[in-house]
C-alpha positions in Angstrom: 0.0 0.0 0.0 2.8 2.7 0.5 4.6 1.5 -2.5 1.1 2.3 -4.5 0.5 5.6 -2.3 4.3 6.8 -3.6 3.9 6.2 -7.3 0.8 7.7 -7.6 -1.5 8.6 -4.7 -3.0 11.2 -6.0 -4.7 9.2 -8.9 -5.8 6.5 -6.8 -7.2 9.1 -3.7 -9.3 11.1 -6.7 -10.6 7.7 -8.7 -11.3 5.3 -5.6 -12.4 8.3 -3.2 -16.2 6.9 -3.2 -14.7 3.4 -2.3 -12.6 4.0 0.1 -13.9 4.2 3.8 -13.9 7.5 5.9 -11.6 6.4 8.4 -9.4 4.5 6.1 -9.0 8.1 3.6 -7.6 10.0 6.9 -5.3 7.1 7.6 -3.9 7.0 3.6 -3.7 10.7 3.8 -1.5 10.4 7.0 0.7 7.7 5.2 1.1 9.0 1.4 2.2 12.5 3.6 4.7 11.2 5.7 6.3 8.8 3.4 6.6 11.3 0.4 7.7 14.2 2.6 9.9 11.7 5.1 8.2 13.0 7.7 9.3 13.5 11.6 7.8 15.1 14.5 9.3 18.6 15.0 7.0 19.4 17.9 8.8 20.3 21.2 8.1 17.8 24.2 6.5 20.4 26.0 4.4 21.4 23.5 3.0 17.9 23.3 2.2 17.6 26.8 0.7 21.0 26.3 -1.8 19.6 23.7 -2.6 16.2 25.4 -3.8 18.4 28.5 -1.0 16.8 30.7 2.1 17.4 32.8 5.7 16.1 32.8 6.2 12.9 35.3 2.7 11.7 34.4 2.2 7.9 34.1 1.6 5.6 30.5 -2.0 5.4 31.8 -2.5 8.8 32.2 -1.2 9.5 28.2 -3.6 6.9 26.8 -6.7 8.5 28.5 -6.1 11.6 27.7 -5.0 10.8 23.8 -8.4 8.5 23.6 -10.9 11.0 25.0 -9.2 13.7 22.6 -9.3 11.5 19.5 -12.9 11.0 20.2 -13.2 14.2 20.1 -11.4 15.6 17.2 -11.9 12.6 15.0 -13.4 13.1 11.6 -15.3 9.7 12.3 -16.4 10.7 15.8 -19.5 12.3 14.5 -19.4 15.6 17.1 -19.0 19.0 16.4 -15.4 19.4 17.5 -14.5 16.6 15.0 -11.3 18.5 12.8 -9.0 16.3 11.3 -5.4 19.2 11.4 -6.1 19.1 15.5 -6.4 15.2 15.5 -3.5 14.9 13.5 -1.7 17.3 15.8 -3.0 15.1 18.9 -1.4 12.1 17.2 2.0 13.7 16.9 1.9 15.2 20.4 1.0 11.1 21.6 4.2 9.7 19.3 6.0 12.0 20.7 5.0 11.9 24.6 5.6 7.9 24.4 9.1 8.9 23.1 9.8 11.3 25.4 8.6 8.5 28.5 10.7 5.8 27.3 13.8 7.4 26.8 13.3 8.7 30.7 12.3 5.3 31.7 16.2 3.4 30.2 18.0 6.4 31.5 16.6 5.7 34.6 17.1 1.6 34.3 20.5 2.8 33.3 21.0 4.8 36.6 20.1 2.3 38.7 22.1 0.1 37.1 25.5 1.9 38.2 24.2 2.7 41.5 23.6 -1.3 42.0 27.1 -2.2 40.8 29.0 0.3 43.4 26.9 -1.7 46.2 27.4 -4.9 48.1 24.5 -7.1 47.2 22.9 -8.8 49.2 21.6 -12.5 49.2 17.5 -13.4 47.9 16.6 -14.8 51.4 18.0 -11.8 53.1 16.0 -9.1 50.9 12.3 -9.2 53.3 14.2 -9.2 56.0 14.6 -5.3 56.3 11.7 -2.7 56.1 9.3 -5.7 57.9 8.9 -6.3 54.3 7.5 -3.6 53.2 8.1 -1.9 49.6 9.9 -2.9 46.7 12.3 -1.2 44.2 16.1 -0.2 45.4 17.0 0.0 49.2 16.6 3.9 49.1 13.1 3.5 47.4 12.5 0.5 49.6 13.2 2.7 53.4 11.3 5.9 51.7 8.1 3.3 51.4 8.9 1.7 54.8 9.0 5.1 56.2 5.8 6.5 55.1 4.3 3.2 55.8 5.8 3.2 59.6 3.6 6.4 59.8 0.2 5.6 58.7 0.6 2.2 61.3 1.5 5.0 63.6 -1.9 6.9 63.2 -4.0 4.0 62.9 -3.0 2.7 66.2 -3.5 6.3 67.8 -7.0 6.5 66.3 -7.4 3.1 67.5 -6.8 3.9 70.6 -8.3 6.9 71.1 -11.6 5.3 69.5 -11.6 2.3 72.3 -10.7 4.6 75.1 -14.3 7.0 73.8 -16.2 3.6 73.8 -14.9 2.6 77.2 -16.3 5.7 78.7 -19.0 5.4 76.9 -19.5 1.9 77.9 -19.2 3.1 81.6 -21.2 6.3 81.4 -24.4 4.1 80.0 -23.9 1.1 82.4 -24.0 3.9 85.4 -27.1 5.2 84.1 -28.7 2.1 84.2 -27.6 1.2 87.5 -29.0 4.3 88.6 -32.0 4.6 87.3 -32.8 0.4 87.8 -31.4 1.5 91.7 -33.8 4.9 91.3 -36.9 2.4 90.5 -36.5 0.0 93.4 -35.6 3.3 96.0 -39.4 4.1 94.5 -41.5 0.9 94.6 -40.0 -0.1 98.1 -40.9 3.7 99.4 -44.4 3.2 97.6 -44.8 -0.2 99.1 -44.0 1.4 102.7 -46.4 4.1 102.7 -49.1 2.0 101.3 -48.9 -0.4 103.8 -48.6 2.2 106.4 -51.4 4.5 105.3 -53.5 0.8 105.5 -52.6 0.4 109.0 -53.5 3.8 109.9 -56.9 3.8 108.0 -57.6 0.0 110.1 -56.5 1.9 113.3 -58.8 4.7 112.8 -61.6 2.8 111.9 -60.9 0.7 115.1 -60.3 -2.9 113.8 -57.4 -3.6 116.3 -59.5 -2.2 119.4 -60.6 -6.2 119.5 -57.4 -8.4 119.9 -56.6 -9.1 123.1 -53.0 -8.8 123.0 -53.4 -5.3 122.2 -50.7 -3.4 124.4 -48.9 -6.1 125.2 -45.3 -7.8 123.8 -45.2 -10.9 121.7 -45.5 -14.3 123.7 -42.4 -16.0 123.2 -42.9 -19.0 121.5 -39.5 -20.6 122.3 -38.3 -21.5 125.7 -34.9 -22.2 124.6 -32.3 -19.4 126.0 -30.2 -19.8 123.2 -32.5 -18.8 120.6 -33.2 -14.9 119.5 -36.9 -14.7 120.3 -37.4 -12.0 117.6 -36.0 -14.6 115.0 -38.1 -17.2 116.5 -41.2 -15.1 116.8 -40.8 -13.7 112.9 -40.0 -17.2 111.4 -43.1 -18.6 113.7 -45.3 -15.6 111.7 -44.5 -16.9 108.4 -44.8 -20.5 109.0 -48.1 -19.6 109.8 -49.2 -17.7 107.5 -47.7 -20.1 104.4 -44.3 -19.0 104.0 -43.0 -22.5 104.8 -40.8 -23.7 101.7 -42.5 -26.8 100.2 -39.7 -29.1 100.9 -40.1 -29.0 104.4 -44.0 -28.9 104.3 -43.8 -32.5 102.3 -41.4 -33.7 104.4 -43.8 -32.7 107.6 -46.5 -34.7 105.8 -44.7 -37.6 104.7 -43.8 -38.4 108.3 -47.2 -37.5 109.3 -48.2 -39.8 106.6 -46.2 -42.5 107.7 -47.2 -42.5 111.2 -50.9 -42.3 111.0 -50.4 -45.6 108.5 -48.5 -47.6 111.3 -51.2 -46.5 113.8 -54.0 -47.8 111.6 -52.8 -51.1 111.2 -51.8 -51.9 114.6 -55.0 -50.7 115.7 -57.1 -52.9 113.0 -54.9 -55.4 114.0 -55.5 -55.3 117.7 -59.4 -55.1 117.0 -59.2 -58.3 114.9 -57.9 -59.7 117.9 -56.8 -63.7 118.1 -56.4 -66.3 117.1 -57.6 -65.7 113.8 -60.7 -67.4 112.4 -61.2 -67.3 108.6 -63.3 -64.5 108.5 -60.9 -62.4 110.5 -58.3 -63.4 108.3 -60.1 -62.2 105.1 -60.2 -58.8 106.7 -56.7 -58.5 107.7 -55.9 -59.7 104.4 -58.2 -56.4 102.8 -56.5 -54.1 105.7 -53.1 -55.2 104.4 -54.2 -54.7 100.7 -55.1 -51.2 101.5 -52.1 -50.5 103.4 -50.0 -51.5 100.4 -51.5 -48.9 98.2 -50.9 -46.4 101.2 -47.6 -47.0 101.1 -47.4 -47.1 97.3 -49.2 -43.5 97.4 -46.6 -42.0 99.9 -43.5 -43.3 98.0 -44.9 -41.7 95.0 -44.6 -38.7 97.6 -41.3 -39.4 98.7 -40.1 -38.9 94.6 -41.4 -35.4 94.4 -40.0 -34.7 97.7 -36.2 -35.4 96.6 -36.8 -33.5 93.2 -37.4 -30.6 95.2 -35.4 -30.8 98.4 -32.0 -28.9 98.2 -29.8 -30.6 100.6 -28.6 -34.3 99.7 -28.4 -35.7 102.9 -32.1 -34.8 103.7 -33.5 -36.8 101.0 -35.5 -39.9 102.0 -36.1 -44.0 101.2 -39.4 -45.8 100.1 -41.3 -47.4 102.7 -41.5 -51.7 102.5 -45.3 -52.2 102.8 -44.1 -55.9 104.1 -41.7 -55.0 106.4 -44.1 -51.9 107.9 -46.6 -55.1 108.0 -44.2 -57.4 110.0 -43.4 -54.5 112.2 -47.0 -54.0 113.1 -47.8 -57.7 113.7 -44.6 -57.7 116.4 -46.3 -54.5 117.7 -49.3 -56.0 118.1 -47.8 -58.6 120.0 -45.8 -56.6 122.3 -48.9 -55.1 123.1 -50.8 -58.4 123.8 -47.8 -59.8 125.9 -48.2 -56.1 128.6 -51.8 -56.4 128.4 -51.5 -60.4 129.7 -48.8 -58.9 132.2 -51.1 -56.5 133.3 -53.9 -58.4 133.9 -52.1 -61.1 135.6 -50.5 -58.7 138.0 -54.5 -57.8 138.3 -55.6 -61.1 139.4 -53.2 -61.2 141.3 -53.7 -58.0 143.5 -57.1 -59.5 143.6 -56.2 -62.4 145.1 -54.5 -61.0 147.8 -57.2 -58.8 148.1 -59.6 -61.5 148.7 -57.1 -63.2 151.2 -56.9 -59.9 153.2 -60.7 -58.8 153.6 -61.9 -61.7 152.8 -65.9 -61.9 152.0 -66.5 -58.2 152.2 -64.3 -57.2 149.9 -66.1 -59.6 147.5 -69.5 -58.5 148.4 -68.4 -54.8 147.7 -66.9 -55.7 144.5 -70.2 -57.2 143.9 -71.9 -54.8 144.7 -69.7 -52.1 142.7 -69.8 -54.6 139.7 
């Protein structure tokens, strides 16, 4: 194509100039000039950065922004109003020459560094992180200039650190005092409310005469312990509650269960002593329903006994089921014991009678006959 454009470019741009495409016209132009004239930039370096809108020490990035937004809008193709082909031609040499300008800076500075690393002890790969903490790359001088700057900003961040948890601390402190206070505050109030209540109550009862009636009016508590080594004040206030159903629950079930336990025991020795002996058939039938109904008695207060050591909070105060059969045995020795006194008794009766008899003779019989 430029060995066409130089032999004759001006018949093929005037024959072919419908066929050939917009953009591809400005890009022959550009050639057919520049080859036939041999052209090269004259433009100065600052000049260029002039037109590109840019400074010197700017980076590759920065060039192709600015020469892309500028072609787009000096473009003959671009379609806007500021489309001019002499200015986008002049943005094209100001980029050539821009690009020149940054590489050339870019091997003189290789170059530089170059010398600077050959007048300096090197030193080994494994040894190159362990200066600066690492930080930066580049030569050593680049290197300490990064590790510098980057010793500062670690420097403010812990300061605002700091500064940010001591704020929150106080903070923290400040808010947790204000609830204590006003939590503190609220109790002061209901406690204070509760008093006066309860007072203004017992004033109104007192005027209206409800405690004219009791009989201990006047007079100090009755001591309800006879035990010196008790406070009667403790006594008398934990006697109050008892009574009026303050007792905790274990204690009440344990109360009950030994109640329980010992009504049970009373029943069946006294069944058994009115069944009396020996035992006919019919006798033995109802012992045998007595002890039935016993059995589920017990069976009832063990179920008791369960609950009671779920809720009691001391180990050693917990408690054992009851054996129906051995609190059966136990009341048929019981029984016994009982009907062994009774014989002892009445022997030691007959006999005092006997002696009796000896002594007054027949009128002490004929009273006792008469008594009888």
């Amino acid at each position: 194509l430029c060995v066409m454009l130089t032999n004759n470019i001006g018949h093929h741009l005037m024959v072919r100039q419908t066929m050939i495409p917009r953009n591809l016209k400005l890009l022959l132009y550009l050639c057919g000039n520049r080859m036939l004239s041999g052209y090269k930039p004259k433009s100065n370096v600052k000049d260029s950065y002039k037109i590109l809108e840019l400074e010197e020490g700017c980076s590759l990035d920065d060039i192709r922004n600015s020469y892309r937004s500028l072609a787009k809008k000096y473009h003959p193709d671009s379609g806007s109003a500021t489309a001019d082909s002499e200015a986008f031609m002049k943005v094209e040499e100001a980029y050539r020459v821009v690009l020149s300008d940054v590489a050339t800076k870019k091997k003189s500075n290789e170059n530089n560094e170059e010398e600077e690393d050959q007048y300096k002890p090197k030193t080994p790969q494994h040894r190159h992180y362990l200066s600066f903490e690492g930080v930066g790359f580049g030569t050593p001088s680049q290197r300490e200039k990064q590790y510098m700057q980057f010793r500062v900003d670690r420097a403010t961040e812990q300061v605002l650190e700091y500064r940010q948890r001591r704020l929150e601390s106080q903070y923290a402190v400040t808010d947790l005092m204000k609830a204590k206070d006003v939590r503190q505050s609220k109790k002061v109030k209901i406690t204070q409310a509760v008093e006066r209540l309860v007072e203004d109550l017992i004033q109104e009862s007192m005027a209206k005469g409800d405690f004219d009636n009791l009989s201990g009016k006047g007079k100090p508590l009755q001591k309800f312990s006879d035990c010196p080594h008790v406070d009667p004040m403790t006594h008398n206030l934990n006697r109050i509650l008892i009574d009026n159903g303050y007792q905790p629950e274990w204690i009440l079930m344990q109360k009950e269960i030994r109640e329980t336990i010992e009504r049970l025991r009373n029943s069946i020795v006294a069944s058994r002593s009115k069944l009396g002996g020996p035992m006919t058939p019919y006798r033995q039938k109802q012992w045998n329903h007595i002890c039935e109904q016993f059995i589920e008695d017990i069976r009832k207060l063990n179920k008791r006994i369960d609950n009671f050591n779920l809720v009691v909070p001391i180990l050693s105060r917990q408690m054992v089921h009851f054996s129906a059969d051995k609190e059966i045995v136990r009341a048929q020795k019981t029984y016994e014991a009982l009907m062994e006194n009774r014989e002892a008794s009445n022997s030691d009766t007959k006999e005092n009678e006997e002696e009796n008899v000896k002594r007054f003779g027949w009128k002490s019989s004929l009273f006792k006959w008469l008594n009888l």
